[in-house]
VEXDO-636649 format. One record per residue (C-alpha): residue in three letters; x, y, z. Coordinates in steps of 0.5 Angstrom, whole numbers, padded with zeros to 4 digits, always signed. Layout:
// residues N
ALAXYZ
...
END
This chain:
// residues 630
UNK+0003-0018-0019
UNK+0006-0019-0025
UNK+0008-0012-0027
UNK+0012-0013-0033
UNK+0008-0010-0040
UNK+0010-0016-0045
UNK+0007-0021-0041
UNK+0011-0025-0036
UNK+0010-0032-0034
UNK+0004-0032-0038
UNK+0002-0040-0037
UNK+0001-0037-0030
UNK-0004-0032-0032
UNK-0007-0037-0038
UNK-0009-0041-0031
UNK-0012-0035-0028
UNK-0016-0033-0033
UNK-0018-0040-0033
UNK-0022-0041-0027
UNK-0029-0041-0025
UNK-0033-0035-0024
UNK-0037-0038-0019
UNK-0033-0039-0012
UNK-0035-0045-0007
UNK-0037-0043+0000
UNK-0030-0045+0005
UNK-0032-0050+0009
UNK-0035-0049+0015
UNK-0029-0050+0022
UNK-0029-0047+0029
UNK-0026-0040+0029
UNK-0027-0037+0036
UNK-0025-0035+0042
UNK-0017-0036+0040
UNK-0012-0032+0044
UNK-0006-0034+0037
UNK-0007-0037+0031
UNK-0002-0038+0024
UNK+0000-0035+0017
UNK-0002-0035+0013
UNK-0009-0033+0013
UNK-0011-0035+0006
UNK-0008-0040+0001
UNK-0008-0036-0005
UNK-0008-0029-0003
UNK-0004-0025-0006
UNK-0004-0016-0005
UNK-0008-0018+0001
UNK-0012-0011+0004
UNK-0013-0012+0011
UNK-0017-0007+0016
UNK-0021-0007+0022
UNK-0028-0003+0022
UNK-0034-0004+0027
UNK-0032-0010+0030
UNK-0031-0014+0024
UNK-0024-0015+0021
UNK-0025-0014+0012
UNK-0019-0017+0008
UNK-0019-0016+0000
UNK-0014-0020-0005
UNK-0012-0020-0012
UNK-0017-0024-0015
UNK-0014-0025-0022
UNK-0021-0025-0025
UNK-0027-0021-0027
UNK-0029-0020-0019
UNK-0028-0017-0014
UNK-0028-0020-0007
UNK-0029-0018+0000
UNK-0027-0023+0007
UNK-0030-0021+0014
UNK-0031-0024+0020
UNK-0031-0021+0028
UNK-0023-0025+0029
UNK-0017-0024+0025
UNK-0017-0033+0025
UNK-0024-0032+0022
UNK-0022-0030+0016
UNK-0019-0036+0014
UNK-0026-0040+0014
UNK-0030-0034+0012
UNK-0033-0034+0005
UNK-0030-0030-0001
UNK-0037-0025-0003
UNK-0036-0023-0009
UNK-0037-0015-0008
UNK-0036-0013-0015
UNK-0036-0016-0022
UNK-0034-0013-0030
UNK-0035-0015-0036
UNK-0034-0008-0040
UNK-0028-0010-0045
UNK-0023-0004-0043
UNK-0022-0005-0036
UNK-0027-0013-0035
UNK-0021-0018-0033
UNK-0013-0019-0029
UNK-0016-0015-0023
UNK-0011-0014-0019
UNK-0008-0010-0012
UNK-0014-0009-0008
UNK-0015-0003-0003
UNK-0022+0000+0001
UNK-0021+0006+0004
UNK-0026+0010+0008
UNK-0025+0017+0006
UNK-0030+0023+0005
UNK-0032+0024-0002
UNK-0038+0027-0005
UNK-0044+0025-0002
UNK-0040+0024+0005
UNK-0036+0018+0008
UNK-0036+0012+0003
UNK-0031+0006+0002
UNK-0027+0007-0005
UNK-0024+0000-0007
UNK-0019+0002-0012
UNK-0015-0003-0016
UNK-0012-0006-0022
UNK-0016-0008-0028
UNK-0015-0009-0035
UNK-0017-0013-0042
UNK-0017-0021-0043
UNK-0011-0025-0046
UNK-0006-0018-0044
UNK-0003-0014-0039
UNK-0001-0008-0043
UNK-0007-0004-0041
UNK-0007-0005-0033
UNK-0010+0000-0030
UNK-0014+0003-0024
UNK-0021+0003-0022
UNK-0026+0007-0017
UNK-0031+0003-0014
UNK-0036+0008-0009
UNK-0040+0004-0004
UNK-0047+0006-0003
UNK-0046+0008+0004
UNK-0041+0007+0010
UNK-0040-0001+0009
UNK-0035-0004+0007
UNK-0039-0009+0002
UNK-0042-0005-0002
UNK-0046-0005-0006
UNK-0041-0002-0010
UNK-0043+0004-0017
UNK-0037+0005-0021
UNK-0034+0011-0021
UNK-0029+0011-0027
UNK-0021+0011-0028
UNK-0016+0016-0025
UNK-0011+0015-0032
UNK-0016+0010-0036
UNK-0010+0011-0043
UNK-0004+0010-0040
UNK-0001+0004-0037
UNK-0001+0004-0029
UNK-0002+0000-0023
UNK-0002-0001-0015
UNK-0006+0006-0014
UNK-0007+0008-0006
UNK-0009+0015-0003
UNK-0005+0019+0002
UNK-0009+0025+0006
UNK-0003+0030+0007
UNK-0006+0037+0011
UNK-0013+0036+0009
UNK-0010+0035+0002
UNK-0013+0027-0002
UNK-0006+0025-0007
UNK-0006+0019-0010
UNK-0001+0014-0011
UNK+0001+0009-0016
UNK+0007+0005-0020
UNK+0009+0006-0027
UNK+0014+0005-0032
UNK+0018+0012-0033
UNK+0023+0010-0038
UNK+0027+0002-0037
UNK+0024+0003-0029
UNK+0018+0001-0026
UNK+0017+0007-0022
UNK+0013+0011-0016
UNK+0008+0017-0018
UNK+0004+0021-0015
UNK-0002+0027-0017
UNK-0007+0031-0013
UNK-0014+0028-0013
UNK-0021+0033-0013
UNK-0025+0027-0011
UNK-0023+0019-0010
UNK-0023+0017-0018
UNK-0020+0024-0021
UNK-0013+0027-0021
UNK-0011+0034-0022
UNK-0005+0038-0024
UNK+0002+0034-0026
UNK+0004+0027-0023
UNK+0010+0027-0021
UNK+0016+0021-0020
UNK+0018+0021-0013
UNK+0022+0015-0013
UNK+0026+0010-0018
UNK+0030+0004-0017
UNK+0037+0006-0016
UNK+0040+0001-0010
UNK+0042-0006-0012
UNK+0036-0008-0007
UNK+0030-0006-0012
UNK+0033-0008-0018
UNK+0034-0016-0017
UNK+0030-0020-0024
UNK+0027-0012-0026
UNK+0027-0005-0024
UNK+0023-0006-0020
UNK+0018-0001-0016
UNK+0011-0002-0013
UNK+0005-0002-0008
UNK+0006+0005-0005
UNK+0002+0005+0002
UNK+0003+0010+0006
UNK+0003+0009+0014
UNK+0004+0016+0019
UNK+0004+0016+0027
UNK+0005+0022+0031
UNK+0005+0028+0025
UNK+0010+0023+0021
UNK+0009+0020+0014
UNK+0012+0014+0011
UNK+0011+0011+0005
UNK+0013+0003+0004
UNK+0014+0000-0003
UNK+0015-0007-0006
UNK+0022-0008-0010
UNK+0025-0012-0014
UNK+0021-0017-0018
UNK+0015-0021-0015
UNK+0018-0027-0020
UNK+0024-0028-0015
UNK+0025-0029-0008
UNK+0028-0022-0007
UNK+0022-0019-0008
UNK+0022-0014-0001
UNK+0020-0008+0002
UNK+0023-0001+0002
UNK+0021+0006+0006
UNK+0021+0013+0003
UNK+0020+0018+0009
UNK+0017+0025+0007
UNK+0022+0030+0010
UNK+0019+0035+0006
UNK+0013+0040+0006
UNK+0011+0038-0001
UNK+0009+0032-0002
UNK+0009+0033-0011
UNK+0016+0035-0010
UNK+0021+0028-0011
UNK+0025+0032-0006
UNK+0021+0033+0000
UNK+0022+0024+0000
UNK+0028+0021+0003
UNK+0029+0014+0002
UNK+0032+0009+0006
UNK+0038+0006+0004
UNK+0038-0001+0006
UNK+0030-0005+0006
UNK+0026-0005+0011
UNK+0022-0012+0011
UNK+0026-0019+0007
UNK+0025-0026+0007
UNK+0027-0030+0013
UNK+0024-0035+0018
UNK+0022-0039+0011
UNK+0018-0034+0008
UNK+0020-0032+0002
UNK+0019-0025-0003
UNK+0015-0021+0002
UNK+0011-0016+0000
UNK+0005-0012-0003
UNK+0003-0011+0004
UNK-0002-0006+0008
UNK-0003-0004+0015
UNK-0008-0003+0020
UNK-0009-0002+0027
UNK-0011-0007+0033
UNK-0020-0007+0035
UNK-0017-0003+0041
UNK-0012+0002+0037
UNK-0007+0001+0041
UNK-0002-0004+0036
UNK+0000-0003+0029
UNK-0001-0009+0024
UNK+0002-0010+0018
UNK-0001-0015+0013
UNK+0003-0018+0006
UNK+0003-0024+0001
UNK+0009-0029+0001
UNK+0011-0036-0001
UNK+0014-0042+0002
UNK+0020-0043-0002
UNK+0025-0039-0006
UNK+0022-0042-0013
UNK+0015-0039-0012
UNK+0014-0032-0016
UNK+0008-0029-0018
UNK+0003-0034-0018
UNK-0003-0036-0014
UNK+0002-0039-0008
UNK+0003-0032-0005
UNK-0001-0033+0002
UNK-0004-0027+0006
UNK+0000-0027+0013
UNK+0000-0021+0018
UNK+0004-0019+0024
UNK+0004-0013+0028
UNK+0010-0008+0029
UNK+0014-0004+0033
UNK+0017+0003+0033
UNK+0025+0006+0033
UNK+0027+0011+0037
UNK+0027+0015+0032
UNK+0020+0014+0031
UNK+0021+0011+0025
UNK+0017+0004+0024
UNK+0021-0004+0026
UNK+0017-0008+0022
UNK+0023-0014+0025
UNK+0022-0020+0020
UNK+0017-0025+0018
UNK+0014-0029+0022
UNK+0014-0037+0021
UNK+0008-0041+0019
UNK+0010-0044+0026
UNK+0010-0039+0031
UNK+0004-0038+0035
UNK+0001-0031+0033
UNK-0002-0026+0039
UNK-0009-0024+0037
UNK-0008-0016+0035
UNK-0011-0013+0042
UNK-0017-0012+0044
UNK-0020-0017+0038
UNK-0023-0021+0045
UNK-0027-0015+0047
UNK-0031-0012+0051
UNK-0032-0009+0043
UNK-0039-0004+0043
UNK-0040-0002+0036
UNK-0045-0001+0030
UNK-0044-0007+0027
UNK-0045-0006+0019
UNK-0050-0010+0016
UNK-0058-0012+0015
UNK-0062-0012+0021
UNK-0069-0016+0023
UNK-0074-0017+0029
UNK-0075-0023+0032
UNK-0082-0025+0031
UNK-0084-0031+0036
UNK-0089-0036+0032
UNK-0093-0036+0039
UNK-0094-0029+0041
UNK-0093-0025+0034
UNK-0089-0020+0039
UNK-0082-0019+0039
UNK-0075-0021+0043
UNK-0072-0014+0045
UNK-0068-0011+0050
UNK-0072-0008+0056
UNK-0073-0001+0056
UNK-0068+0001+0051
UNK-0063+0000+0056
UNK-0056+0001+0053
UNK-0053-0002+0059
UNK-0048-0009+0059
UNK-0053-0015+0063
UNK-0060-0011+0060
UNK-0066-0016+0060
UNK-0068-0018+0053
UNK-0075-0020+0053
UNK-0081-0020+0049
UNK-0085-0014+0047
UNK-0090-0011+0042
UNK-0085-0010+0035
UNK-0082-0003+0034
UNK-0076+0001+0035
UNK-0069+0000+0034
UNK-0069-0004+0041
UNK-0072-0010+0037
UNK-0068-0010+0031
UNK-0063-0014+0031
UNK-0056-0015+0026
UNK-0055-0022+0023
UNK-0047-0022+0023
UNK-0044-0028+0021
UNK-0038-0031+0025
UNK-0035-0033+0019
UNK-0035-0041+0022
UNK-0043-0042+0020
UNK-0045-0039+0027
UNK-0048-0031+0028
UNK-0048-0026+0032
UNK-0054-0022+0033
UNK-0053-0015+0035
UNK-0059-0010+0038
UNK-0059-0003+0033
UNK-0060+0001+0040
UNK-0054-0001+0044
UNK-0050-0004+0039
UNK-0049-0010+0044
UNK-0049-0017+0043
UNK-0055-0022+0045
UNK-0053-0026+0050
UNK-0054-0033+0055
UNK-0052-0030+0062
UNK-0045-0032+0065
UNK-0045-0037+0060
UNK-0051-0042+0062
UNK-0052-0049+0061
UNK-0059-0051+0064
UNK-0066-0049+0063
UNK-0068-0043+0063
UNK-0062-0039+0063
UNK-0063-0032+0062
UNK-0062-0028+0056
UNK-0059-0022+0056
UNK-0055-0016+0052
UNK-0047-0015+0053
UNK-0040-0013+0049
UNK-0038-0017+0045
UNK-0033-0021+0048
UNK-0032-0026+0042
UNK-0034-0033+0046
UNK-0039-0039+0044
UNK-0046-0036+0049
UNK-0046-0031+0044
UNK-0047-0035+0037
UNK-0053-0037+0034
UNK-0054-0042+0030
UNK-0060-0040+0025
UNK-0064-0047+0024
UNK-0070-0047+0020
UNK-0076-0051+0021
UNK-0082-0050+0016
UNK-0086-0044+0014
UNK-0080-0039+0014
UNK-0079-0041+0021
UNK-0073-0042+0025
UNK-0071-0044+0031
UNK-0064-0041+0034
UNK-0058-0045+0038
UNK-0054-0042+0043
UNK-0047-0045+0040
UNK-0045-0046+0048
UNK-0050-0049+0050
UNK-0054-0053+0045
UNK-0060-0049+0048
UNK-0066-0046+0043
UNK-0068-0039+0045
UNK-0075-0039+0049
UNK-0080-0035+0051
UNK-0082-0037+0059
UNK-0087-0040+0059
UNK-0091-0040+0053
UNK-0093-0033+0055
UNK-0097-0028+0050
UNK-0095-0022+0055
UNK-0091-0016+0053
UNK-0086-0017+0058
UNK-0085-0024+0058
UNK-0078-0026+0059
UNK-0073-0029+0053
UNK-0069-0034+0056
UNK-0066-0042+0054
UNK-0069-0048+0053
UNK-0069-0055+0051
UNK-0072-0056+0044
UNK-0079-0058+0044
UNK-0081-0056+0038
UNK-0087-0052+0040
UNK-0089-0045+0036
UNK-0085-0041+0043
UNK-0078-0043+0042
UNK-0080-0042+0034
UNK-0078-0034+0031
UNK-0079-0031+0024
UNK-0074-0026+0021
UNK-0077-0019+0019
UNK-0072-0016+0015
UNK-0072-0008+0017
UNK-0073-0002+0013
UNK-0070-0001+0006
UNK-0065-0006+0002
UNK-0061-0008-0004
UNK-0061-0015-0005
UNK-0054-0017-0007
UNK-0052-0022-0012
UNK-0046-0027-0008
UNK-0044-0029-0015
UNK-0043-0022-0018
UNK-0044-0016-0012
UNK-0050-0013-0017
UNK-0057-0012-0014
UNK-0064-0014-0016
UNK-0066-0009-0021
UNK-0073-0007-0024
UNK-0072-0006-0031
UNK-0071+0002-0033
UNK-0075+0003-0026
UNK-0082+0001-0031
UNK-0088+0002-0025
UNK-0092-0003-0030
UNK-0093-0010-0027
UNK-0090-0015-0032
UNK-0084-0011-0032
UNK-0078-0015-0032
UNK-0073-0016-0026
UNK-0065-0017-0028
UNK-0059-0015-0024
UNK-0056-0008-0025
UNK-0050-0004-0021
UNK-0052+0000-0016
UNK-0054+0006-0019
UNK-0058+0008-0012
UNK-0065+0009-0016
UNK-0071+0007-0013
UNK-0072+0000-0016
UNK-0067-0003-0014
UNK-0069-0001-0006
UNK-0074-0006-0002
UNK-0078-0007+0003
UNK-0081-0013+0006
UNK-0088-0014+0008
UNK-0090-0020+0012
UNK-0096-0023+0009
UNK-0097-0030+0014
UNK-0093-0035+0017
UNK-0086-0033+0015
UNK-0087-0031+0008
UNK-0087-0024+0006
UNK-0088-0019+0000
UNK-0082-0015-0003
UNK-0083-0009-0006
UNK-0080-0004-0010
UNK-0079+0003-0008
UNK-0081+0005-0013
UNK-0087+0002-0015
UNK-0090+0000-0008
UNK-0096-0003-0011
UNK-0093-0009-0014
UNK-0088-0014-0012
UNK-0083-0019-0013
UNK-0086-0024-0017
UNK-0086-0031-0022
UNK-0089-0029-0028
UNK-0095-0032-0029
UNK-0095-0037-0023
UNK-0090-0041-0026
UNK-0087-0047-0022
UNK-0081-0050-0027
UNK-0074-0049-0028
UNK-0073-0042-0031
UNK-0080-0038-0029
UNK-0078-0032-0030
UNK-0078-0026-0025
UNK-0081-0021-0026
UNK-0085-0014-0022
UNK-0091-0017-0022
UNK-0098-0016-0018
UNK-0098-0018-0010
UNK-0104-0023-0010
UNK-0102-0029-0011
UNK-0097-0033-0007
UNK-0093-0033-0013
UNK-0090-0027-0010
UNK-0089-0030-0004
UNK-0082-0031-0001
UNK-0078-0033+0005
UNK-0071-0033+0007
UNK-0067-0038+0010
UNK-0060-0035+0012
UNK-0054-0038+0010
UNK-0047-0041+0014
UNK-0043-0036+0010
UNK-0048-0030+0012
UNK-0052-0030+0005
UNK-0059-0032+0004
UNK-0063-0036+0000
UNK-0070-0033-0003
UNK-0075-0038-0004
UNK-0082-0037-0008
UNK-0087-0040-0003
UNK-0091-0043-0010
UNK-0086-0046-0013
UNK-0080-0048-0008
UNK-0075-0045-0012
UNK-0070-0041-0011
UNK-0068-0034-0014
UNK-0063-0035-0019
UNK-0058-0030-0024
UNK-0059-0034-0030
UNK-0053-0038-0032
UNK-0049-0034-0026
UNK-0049-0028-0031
UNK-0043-0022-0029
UNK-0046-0018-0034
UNK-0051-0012-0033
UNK-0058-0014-0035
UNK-0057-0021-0034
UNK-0065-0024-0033
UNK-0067-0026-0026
UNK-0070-0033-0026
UNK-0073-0038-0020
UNK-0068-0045-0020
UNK-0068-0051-0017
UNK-0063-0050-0011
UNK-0056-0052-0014
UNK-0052-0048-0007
UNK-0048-0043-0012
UNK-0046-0037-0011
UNK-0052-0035-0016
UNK-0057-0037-0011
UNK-0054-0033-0005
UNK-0056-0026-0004
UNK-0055-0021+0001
UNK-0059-0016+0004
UNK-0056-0009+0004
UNK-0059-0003+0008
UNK-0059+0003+0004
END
C-alpha cells in the first residue's frame, strides 16, 4: 500500500480515486476439475486476504475506492473468473475512500459467530487519515450483509489492522508511525472494533533489510501451530523491489510487552523466480486442513511499486524442524501449482448462501432427496414441498455454472457415475468438484427454467411426466414440455443485497403504510429490511416485508417507464409481481412482472437512502441483488 502520510506517487492514487464504482462482471472461463493452476490469481490484487470456509474459498483485495469487494468460488483457480461482489460501500467523508488491506475473520463477537471485515479507510484526495474500519456480518457468511461497527483509533493515523487470540484474549494489531519509523503495535480488544488499555510498540525497523526506500514496517498477520505464535510483517517500502517479509516470534508470556517478541534476523519470504516485492500476505489452511498456504501480492518486475500491478498469488509451506514456518521462495508464474489438498473433494459441508425449492411446472411438487437421507448415492426424487430435504442452495462455481446443494445433507445434487444417456438418474453426493455436478440455470418463460447438466448437456426431468410423489428425477434430452421446466422458490427470510453497493432493500423508517418509500440502507437488522416470497402463479411471487406482511414490493401506481418508483405498496396488482432470474456470477435480476423492468439503485447510488427504481435492463452491478438468508 502507500504508506507514507504526505502523499507518495499521488498520480498513481489520482488513477484510482478515478475509476468507476460500477465493476463489470469477469468473463465467463471454465474453472473446474483442475489438479494445478498458476500465479497469479488476480490481476490487480493487492493485500489479497485469502480463507477457505464451508466449501467455498472467500478472496478480499485492496479496492483503492469506496467499496469493498468479496471473490468466492468452491476452487482456488475459480477465484480467477469469480465476480468481485461489492460487500460494502461508503460515503461518509471521514472515512468514504482509499480502502485499502482487507481482512475477514470469524470471531465470537457479541451476538455469537460473525465475520469482521477489518480495513484501512480514509478521506478523498489525501492519505494523511487513513485509519481502520469494523464491519460485522449479520450472520455466519462471509458476504455479508455487513453493519458498521465503528473505528478502533478514528483520530489518529494507523493502518493494516489484524487480530491475535492469545489464551482466550482478542488483541489487535496494526502499523503506525512512532517518531521517523513506521512501526508494529498492538492493544487489548473488549470486542472486534474497540481497543483497551495502552498500545504498545512491539517492533521498529531496525535491520538494513526493513528500511530499503522507507522505515518500513506492516501488515502483522499472525500465524500459530502447535501452542507457537508468529507474526510475519511487510518491510521496506512497497514502492520498491525490496519490499519482503519479516517474522516476529512470541518467546514470551505477554503479548503487550516488546520483549515477549523475538525478531528474526534475516527476512523470512523475498523476491525471487521473477517475482518482485512480495508481500502484505495472509495464510489459510487447505479444505482437508492438512496443508498451510500463504497468500500475497507481487509485481513482475523490479520497477513496479505500489500500484495496481501488484497481483494476488499463493503457494503453500512448509515447517523447520525447530517448528518454525519455511515459506521457501515465490513461485514463477510459470510453474504449475498443486491445488491445496482436499479442494477436489469428497467435501460435505453447509455451504453458505440462499436456498430454494425446486418447484416442476408440471407436478407443482418438489425435487428432493428420498427420505431425508444423509447418505452419499440417496435418490432425489419428486414430493410434496417442505422440509430442508427440499431446499436446496444455489452456489455459483464462479465460471457461470452452479452447484446446488441439499439443506439436509449438505450433499450436492448429482447425475449417477457421470451419465451421458437418457434417463440417467439423479442423485445427492460429496462435492467432488466435476462437471456432473454443475447446472446451468436457463430461463425459459414466466420465471421458469430449465437446468443443464454441465457434463452431459441433459435437463433435468421428472420420469415420465409423472404427477406422483415419489416419481424419480432423472436426466433427458430437452423437450420443451412443463416436466423438464422448474421454478425457484427463494425459502425462509432474506436481504436483498444490492451487487453495486453491498446495502440492502430498505423500506423507509420501517413505515407499515403502503406507499412508503423503498431505498437502499446498511443492514441494521430491523424487520424491514427481511423478506419473505409468496408465490402468486407461474414463477411470479410477492416479496413481503417482514414488518409489514400485508404489503408488498411494489411499483407505484403501476407504472411501466423508466424510473417508476419502488415503493411498499398493496399486494393486488401484478405491479407487485416479481420473478427472479439468476445470474452466471451468482446475483439475480428482479423483474416486475407489469412492466419488464428491472429493480435498479438509481444512478448506482453508494449512499444510504439512495431511492430504488425499476429500469430497462442495462446488466450493471446496479441491477444485480442478492438474496442473503438472515
Amino acid at each position: 500500500m502507500f504508506r507514507s502520510r504526505k502523499g507518495i506517487v499521488r498520480a498513481v492514487i489520482t488513477a484510482f480515486l478515478c475509476l468507476s464504482f460500477v465493476v463489470v462482471p469477469t468473463t465467463t472461463v471454465s474453472a473446474v476439475a483442475e489438479t494445478t493452476f498458476r500465479n497469479p490469481l488476480i490481476a490487480n490484487g493487492a493485500d489479497p486476504w485469502l480463507q477457505f470456509y464451508n466449501g467455498n474459498y472467500y478472496l478480499a483485495t485492496t479496492t483503492w475506492n469506496q467499496q469493498l469487494v468479496m471473490r468466492k468460488a468452491p476452487t482456488i483457480a475459480g477465484l480467477s473468473t469469480a465476480a468481485a461482489v461489492n460487500i460494502w460501500a461508503d460515503t461518509a467523508a471521514d472515512r468514504c475512500c482509499s480502502h485499502w488491506a482487507p481482512e475477514f475473520h470469524r470471531l465470537n463477537g457479541p451476538n455469537g459467530m460473525r465475520w469482521y471485515y477489518m480495513y484501512s479507510s480514509g478521506r478523498t484526495g489525501t492519505l494523511d487519515y487513513q485509519h481502520l474500519t469494523v464491519l460485522e456480518s449479520a450472520g455466519d457468511d462471509p458476504m455479508g450483509p455487513y453493519s458498521l461497527k465503528g473505528s478502533p483509533m478514528p483520530s489518529t493515523w494507523n493502518i493494516d489492522g489484524s487480530y491475535l487470540q492469545h489464551n482466550g484474549q482478542l488483541y489487535l494489531l496494526w502499523s503506525e508511525w512512532a517518531g521517523a519509523d513506521q512501526s508494529l503495535l498492538i492493544a487489548q480488544m473488549s470486542n472486534p472494533w474497540t481497543i483497551t488499555g495502552s498500545k504498545v510498540v512491539i517492533s521498529r525497523p531496525t535491520y538494513s533489510w526493513e528500511t530499503q526506500g522507507g522505515r518500513t514496517e506492516e501488515a502483522p498477520v499472525v500465524l500459530q501451530r502447535n501452542g507457537r505464535t508468529f507474526i510475519t510483517f511487510s518491510a521496506s517500502s512497497c514502492n520498491t523491489q525490496y519490499y519482503k517479509l519479516g517474522m516476529l516470534t512470541l518467546t514470551g508470556s505477554n503479548p503487550l510487552s516488546a520483549l515477549s517478541w523475538t525478531k528474526s534476523a534475516n527476512p523470512v519470504f523475498q523476491s525471487a523466480n521473477g517475482v518482485y516485492g512480495p508481500g502484505h500476505n495472509g495464510f489459510f489452511t487447505s479444505p482437508d486442513g492438512t496443508q498451510n498456504w500463504i497468500v500475497y501480492h507481487g509485481n513482475a518486475t523490479a520497477s513496479q511499486g505500489c500500484g495496481s500491478t501488484r497481483s494476488t498469488r499463493t503457494q503453500s509451506f512448509g515447517w523447520n524442524s525447530d517448528s518454525t514456518p519455511n515459506f521457501g521462495a515465490p513461485v514463477s508464474t510459470t510453474t504449475n501449482v498443486n491445488v491445496p489438498s482436499g479442494e477436489r473433494g469428497p467435501i460435505t459441508t453447509a455451504v453458505r448462501g440462499a436456498a430454494f425449492q425446486l418447484v416442476n411446472r408440471n407436478s407443482g411438487q418438489c425435487a428432493g432427496v428420498t427420505g431425508g437421507s444423509g447418505s452419499d448415492g440417496a435418490d432425489v426424487a419428486q414430493f410434496a414441498c417442505g422440509g430442508a430435504s427440499t431446499e436446496w442452495v444455489l452456489d455459483s462455481t464462479a465460471d457461470g455454472y452452479f452447484r446446488l446443494v441439499n439443506r439436509s445433507s449438505n450433499k450436492s445434487l448429482d447425475a449417477v457415475n457421470c451419465g451421458t444417456a437418457d434417463g440417467t438418474d439423479v442423485r445427492q453426493f460429496s462435492w467432488m468438484d466435476n462437471t456432473c455436478q454443475q447446472w446451468q440455470v436457463t430461463a425459459t418463460t414466466d420465471g421458469w427454467f430449465r437446468l443443464g447438466n454441465r457434463n452431459s448437456g441433459k435437463t433435468l426431468d421428472v420420469a415420465n411426466c409423472s404427477t406422483a410423489s415419489g416419481a424419480d428425477v432423472r436426466l433427458w434430452t430437452w423437450l420443451n414440455n412443463n416436466c423438464q421446466q422448474w421454478r425457484l422458490q427463494p425459502v425462509g427470510t432474506n436481504a436483498i443485497v444490492n451487487a453495486n453497493s453491498g446495502k440492502v432493500v430498505d423500506v423507509l423508517n420501517c413505515s407499515t403504510a403502503n406507499g412508503a418509500d423503498v431505498r437502499q440502507q446498511p443492514w441494521l437488522n430491523t424487520a424491514c429490511q427481511k423478506w419473505t416470497f409468496t408465490h402468486t402463479d407461474n414463477g411470479y411471487y410477492q416479496v413481503r416485508p417482514a414488518h409489514a406482511t400485508g404489503s408488498c414490493l411494489a411499483v407505484s401506481s403501476g407504472s411501466t417507464a423508466d424510473g417508476g418508483n419502488i415503493d411498499q405498496g398493496a399486494c393486488s396488482g401484478n405491479n407487485s409481481h416479481w420473478r427472479f432470474e439468476p445470474r452466471p456470477d451468482g446475483s439475480v435480476r428482479m423483474v416486475a412482472r407489469h412492466s419488464g423492468k428491472v429493480l435498479d439503485v438509481n444512478s448506482c447510488g453508494l449512499a444510504d437512502n439512495t431511492d430504488i427504481a425499476q429500469w430497462s435492463w442495462l446488466d450493471n452491478n446496479c441491477q444485480r441483488f442478492r438474496f442473503m438468508p438472515v
